[in-house]
N, CA, C and O atoms as CSV, one atom per row, in Angstrom:
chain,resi,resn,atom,element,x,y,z
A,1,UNK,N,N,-81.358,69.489,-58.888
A,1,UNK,CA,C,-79.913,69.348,-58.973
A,1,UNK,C,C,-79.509,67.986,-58.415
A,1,UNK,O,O,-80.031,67.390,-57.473
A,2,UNK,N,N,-78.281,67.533,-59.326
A,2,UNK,CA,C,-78.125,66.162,-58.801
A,2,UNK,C,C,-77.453,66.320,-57.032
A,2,UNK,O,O,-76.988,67.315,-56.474
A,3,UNK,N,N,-77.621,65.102,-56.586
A,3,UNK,CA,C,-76.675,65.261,-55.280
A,3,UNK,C,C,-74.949,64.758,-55.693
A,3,UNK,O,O,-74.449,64.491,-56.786
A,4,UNK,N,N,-74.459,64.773,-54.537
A,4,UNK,CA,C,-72.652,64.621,-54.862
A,4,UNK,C,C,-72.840,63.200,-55.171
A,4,UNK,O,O,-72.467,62.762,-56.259
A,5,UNK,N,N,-73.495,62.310,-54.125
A,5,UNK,CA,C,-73.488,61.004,-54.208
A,5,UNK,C,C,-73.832,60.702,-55.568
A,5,UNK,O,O,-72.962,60.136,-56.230
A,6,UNK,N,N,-75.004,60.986,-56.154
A,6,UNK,CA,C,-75.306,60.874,-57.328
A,6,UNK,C,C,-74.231,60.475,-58.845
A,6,UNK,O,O,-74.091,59.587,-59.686
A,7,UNK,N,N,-73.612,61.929,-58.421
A,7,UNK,CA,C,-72.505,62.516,-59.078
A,7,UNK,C,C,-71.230,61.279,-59.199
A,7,UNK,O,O,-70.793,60.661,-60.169
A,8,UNK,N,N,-70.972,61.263,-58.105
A,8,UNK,CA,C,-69.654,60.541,-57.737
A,8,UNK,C,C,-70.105,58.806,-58.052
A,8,UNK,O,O,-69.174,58.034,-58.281
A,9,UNK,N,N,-71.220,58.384,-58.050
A,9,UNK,CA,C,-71.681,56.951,-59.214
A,9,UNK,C,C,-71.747,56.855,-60.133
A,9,UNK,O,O,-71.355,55.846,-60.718
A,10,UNK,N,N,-72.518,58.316,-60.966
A,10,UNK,CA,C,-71.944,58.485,-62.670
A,10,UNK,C,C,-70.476,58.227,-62.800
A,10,UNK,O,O,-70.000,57.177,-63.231
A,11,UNK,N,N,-69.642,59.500,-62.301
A,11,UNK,CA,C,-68.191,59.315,-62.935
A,11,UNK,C,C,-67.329,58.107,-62.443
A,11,UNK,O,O,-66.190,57.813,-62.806
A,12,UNK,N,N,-68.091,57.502,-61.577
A,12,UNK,CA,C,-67.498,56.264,-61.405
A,12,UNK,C,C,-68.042,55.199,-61.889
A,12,UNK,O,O,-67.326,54.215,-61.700
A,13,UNK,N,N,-69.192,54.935,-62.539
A,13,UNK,CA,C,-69.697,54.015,-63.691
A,13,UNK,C,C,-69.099,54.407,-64.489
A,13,UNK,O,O,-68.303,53.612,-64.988
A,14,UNK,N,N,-69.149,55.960,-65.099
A,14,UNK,CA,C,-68.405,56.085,-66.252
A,14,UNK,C,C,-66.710,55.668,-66.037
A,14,UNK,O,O,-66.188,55.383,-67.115
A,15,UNK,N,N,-66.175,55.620,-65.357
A,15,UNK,CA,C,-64.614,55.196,-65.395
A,15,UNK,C,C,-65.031,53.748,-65.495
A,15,UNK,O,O,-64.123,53.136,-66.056
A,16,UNK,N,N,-66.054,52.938,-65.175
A,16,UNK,CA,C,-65.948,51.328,-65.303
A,16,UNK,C,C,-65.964,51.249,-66.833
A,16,UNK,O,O,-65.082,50.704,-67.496
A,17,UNK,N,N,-67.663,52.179,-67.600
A,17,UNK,CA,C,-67.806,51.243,-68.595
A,17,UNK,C,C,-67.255,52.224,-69.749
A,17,UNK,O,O,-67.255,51.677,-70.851
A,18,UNK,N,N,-66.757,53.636,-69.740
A,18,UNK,CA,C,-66.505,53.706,-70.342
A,18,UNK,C,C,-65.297,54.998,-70.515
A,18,UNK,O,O,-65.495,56.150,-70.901
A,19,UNK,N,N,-64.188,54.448,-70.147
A,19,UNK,CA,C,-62.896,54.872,-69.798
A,19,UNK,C,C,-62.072,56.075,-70.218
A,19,UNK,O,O,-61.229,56.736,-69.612
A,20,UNK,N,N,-62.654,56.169,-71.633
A,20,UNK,CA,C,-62.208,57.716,-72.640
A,20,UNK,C,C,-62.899,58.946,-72.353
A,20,UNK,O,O,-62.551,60.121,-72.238
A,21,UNK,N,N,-64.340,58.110,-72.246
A,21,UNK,CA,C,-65.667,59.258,-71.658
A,21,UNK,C,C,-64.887,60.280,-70.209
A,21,UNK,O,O,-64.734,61.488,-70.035
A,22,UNK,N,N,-64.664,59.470,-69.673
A,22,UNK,CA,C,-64.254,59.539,-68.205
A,22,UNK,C,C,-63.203,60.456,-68.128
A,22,UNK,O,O,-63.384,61.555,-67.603
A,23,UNK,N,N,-62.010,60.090,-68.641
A,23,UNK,CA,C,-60.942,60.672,-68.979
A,23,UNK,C,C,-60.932,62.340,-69.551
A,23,UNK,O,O,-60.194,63.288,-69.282
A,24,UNK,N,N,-61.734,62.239,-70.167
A,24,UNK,CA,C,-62.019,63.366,-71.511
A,24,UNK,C,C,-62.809,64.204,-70.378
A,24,UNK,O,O,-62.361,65.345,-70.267
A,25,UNK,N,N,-64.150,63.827,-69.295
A,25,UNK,CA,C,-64.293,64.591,-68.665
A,25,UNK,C,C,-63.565,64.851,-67.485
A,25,UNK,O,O,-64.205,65.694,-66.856
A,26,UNK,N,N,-62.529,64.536,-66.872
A,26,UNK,CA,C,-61.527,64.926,-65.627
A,26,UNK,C,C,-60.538,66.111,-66.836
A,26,UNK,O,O,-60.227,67.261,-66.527
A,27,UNK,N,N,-60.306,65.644,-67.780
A,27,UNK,CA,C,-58.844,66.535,-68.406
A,27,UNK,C,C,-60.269,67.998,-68.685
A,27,UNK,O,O,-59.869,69.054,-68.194
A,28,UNK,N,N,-61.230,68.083,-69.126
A,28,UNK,CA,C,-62.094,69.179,-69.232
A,28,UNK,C,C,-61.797,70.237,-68.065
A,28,UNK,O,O,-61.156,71.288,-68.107
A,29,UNK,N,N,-62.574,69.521,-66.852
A,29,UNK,CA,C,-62.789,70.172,-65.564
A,29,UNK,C,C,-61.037,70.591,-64.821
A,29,UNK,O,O,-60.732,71.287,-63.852
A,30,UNK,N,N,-60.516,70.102,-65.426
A,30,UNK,CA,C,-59.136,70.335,-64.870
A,30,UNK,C,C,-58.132,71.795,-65.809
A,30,UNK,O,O,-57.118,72.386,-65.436
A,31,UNK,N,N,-58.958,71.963,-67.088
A,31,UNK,CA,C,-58.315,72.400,-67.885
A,31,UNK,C,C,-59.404,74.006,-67.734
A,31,UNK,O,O,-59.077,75.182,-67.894
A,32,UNK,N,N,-60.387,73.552,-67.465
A,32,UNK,CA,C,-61.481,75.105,-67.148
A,32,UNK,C,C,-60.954,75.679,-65.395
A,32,UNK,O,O,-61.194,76.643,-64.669
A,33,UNK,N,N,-60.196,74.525,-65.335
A,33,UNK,CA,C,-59.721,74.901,-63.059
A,33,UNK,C,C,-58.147,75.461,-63.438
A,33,UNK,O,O,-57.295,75.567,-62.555
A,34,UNK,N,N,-57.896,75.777,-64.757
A,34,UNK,CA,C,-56.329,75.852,-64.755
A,34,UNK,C,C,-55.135,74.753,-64.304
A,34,UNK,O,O,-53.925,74.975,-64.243
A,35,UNK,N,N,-55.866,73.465,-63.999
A,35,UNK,CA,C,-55.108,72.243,-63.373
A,35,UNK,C,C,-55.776,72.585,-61.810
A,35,UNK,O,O,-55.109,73.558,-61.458
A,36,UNK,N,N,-56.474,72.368,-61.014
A,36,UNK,CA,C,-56.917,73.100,-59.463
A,36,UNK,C,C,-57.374,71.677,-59.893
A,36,UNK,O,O,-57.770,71.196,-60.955
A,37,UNK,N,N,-57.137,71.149,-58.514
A,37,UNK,CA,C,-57.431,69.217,-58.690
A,37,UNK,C,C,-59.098,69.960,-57.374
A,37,UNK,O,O,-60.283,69.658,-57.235
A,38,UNK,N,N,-58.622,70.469,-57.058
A,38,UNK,CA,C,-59.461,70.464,-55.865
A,38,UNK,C,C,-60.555,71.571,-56.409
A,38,UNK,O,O,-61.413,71.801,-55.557
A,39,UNK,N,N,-60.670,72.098,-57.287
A,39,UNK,CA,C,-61.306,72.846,-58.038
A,39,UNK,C,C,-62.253,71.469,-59.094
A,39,UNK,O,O,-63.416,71.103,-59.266
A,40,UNK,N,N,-61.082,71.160,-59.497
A,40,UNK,CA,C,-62.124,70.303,-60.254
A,40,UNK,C,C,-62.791,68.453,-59.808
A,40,UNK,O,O,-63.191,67.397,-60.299
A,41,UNK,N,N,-62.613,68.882,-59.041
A,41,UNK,CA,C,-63.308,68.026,-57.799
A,41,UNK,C,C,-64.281,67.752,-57.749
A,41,UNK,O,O,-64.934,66.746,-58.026
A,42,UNK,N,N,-64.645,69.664,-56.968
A,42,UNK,CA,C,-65.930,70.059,-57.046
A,42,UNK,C,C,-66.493,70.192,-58.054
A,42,UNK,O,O,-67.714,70.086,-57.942
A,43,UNK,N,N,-66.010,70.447,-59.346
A,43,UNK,CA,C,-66.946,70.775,-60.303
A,43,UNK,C,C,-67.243,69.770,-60.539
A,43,UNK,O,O,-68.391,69.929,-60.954
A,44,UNK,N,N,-66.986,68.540,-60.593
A,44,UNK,CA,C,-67.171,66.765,-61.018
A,44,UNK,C,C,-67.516,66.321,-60.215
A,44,UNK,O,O,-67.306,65.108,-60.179
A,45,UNK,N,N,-68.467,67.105,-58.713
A,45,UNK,CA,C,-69.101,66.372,-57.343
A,45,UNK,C,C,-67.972,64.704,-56.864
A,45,UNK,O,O,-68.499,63.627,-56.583
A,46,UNK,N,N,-67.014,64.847,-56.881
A,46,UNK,CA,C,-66.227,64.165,-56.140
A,46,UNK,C,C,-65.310,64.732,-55.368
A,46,UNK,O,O,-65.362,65.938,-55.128
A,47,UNK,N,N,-64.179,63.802,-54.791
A,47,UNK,CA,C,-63.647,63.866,-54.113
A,47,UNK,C,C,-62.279,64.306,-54.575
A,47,UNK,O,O,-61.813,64.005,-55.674
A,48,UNK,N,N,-61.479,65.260,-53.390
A,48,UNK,CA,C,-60.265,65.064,-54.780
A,48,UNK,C,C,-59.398,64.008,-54.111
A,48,UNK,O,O,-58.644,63.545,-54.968
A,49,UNK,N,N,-59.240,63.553,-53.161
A,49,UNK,CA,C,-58.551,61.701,-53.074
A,49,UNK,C,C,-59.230,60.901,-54.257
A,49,UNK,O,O,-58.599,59.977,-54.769
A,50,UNK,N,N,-60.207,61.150,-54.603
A,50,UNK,CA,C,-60.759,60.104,-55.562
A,50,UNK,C,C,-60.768,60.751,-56.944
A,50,UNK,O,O,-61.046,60.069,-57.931
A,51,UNK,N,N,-60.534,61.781,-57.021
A,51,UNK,CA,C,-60.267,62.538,-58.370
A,51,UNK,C,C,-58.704,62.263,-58.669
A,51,UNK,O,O,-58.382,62.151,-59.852
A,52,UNK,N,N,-57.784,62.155,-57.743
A,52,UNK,CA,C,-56.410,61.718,-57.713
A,52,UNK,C,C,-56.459,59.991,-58.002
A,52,UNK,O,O,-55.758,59.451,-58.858
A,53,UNK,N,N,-57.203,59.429,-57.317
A,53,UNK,CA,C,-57.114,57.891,-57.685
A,53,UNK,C,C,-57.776,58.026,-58.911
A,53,UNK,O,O,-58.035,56.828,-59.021
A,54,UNK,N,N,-58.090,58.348,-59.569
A,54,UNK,CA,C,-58.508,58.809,-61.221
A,54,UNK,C,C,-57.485,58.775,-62.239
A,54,UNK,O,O,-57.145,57.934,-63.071
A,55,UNK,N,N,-56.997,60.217,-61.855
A,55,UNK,CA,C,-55.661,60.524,-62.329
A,55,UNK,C,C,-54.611,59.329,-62.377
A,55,UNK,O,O,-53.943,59.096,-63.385
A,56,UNK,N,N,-54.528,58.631,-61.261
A,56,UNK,CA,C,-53.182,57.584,-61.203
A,56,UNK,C,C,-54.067,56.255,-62.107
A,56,UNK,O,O,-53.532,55.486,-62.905
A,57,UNK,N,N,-55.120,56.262,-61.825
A,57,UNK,CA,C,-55.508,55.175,-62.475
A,57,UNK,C,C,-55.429,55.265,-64.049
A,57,UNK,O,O,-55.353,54.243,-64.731
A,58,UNK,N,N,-55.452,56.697,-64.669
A,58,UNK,CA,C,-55.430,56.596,-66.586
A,58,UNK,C,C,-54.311,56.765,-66.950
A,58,UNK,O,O,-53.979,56.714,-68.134
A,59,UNK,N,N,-52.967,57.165,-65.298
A,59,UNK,CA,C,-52.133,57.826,-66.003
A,59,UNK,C,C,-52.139,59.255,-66.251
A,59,UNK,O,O,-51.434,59.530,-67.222
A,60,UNK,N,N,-52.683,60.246,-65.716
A,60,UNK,CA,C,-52.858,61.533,-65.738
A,60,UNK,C,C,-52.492,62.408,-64.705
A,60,UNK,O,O,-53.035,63.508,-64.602
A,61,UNK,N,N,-51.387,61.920,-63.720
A,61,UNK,CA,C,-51.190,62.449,-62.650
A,61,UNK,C,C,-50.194,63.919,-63.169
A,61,UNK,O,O,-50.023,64.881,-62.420
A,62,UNK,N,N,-49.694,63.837,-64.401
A,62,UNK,CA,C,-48.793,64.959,-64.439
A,62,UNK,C,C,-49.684,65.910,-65.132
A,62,UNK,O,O,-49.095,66.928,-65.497
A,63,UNK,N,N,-51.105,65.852,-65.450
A,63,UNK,CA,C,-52.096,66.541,-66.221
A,63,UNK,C,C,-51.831,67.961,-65.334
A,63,UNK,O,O,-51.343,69.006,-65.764
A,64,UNK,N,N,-52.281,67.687,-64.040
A,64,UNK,CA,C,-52.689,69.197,-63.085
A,64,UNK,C,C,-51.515,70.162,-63.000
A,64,UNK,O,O,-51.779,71.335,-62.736
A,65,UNK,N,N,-49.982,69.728,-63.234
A,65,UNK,CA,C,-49.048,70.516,-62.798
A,65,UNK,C,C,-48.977,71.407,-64.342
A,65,UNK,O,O,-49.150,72.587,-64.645
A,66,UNK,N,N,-48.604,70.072,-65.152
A,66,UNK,CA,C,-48.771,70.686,-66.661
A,66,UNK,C,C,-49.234,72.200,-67.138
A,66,UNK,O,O,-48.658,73.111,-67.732
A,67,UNK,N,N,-51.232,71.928,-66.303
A,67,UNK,CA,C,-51.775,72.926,-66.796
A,67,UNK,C,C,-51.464,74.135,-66.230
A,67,UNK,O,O,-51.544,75.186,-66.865
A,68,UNK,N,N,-51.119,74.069,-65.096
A,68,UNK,CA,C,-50.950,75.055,-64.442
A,68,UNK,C,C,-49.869,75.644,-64.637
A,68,UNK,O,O,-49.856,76.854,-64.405
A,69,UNK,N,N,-48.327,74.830,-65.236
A,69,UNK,CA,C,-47.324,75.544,-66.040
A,69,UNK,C,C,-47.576,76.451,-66.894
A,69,UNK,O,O,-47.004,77.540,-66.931
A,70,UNK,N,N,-48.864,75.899,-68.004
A,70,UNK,CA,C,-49.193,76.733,-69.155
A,70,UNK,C,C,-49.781,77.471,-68.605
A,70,UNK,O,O,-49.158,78.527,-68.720
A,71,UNK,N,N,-50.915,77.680,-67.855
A,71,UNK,CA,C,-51.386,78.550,-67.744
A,71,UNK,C,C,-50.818,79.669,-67.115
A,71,UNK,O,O,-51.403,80.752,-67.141
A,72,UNK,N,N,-49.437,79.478,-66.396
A,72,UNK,CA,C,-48.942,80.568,-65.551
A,72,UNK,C,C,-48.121,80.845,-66.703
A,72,UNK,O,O,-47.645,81.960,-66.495
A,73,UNK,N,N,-47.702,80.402,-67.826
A,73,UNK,CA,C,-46.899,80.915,-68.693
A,73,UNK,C,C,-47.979,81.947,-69.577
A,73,UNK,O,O,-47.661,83.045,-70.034
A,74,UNK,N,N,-49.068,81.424,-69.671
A,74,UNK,CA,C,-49.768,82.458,-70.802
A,74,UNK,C,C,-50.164,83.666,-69.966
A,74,UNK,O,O,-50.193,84.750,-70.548
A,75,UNK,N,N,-50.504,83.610,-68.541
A,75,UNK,CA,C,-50.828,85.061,-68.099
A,75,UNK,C,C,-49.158,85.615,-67.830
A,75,UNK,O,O,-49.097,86.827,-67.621
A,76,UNK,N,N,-47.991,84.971,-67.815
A,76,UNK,CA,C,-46.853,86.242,-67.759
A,76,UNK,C,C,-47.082,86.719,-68.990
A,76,UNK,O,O,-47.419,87.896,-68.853
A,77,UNK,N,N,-47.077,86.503,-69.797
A,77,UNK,CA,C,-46.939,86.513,-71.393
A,77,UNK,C,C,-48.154,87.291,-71.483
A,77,UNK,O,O,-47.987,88.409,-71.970
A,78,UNK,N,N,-49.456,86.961,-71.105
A,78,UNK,CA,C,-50.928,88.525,-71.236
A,78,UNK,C,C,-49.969,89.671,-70.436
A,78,UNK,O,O,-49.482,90.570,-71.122
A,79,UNK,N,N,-49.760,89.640,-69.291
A,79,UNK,CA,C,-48.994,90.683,-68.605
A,79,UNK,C,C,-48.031,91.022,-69.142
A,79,UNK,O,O,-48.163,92.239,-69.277
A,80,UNK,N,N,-46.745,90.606,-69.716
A,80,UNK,CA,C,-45.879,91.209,-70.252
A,80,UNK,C,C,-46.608,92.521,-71.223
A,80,UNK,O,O,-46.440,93.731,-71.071
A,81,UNK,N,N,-47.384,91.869,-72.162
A,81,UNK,CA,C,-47.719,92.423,-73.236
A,81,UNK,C,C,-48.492,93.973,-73.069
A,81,UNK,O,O,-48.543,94.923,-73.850
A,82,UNK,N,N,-49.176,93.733,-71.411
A,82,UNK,CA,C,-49.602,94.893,-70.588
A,82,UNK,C,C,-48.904,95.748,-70.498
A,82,UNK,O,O,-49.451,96.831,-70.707
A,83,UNK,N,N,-47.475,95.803,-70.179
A,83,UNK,CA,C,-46.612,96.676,-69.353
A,83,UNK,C,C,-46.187,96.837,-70.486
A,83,UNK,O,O,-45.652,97.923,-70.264
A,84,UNK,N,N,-45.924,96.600,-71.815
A,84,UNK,CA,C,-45.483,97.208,-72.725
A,84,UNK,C,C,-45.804,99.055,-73.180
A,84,UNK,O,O,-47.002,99.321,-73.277
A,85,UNK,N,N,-45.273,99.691,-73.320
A,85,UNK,CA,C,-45.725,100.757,-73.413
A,85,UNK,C,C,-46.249,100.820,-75.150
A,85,UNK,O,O,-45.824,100.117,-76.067
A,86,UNK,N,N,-47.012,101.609,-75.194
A,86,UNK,CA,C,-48.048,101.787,-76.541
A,86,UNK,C,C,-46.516,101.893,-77.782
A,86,UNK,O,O,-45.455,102.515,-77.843
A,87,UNK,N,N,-46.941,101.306,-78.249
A,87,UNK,CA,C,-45.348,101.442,-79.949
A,87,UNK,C,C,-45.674,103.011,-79.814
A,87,UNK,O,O,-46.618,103.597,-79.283
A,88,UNK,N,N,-44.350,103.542,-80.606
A,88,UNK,CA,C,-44.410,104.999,-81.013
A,88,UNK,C,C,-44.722,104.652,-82.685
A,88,UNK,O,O,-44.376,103.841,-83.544
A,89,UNK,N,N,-45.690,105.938,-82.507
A,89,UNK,CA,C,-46.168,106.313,-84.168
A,89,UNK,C,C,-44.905,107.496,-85.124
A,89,UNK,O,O,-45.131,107.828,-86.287
């Protein structure tokens, strides 16, 4: 298994040389964390101060709240659909 250090020189080579790569993997790990910056942190062996200097650096700082709007909108919306009582036949 890689180490963090390891980790945290990939995604930071990858933000030097190749910027979309980079991008495409923070909006992933952020979007499998429901927006959890600190969730997807860890899953990307960094930091989340440095997962945030990420974010401000592509422009993605409103990514984490975003997801977490949608995602709290789609589980009221699974739950609503719960408490519905069965249609009558």
């Amino acid at each position: 298994m890689e180490n963090s250090r390891d980790c945290t020189t990939e995604i930071g080579a990858l933000s030097a040389s190749e910027p979309e790569a980079c991008k495409q993997r923070i909006f992933d790990a952020l979007f499998r964390t429901g927006g959890g910056v600190t969730e997807a942190a860890r899953e990307l062996h960094i930091s989340r101060p440095f997962l945030w200097h990420l974010l401000r650096k592509y422009g993605l700082e409103d990514v984490p709240a975003t997801l977490r709007r949608e995602f709290q909108a789609r589980y009221r919306v699974e739950s609503e659909k719960d408490d519905d009582p069965l249609p009558k036949s």
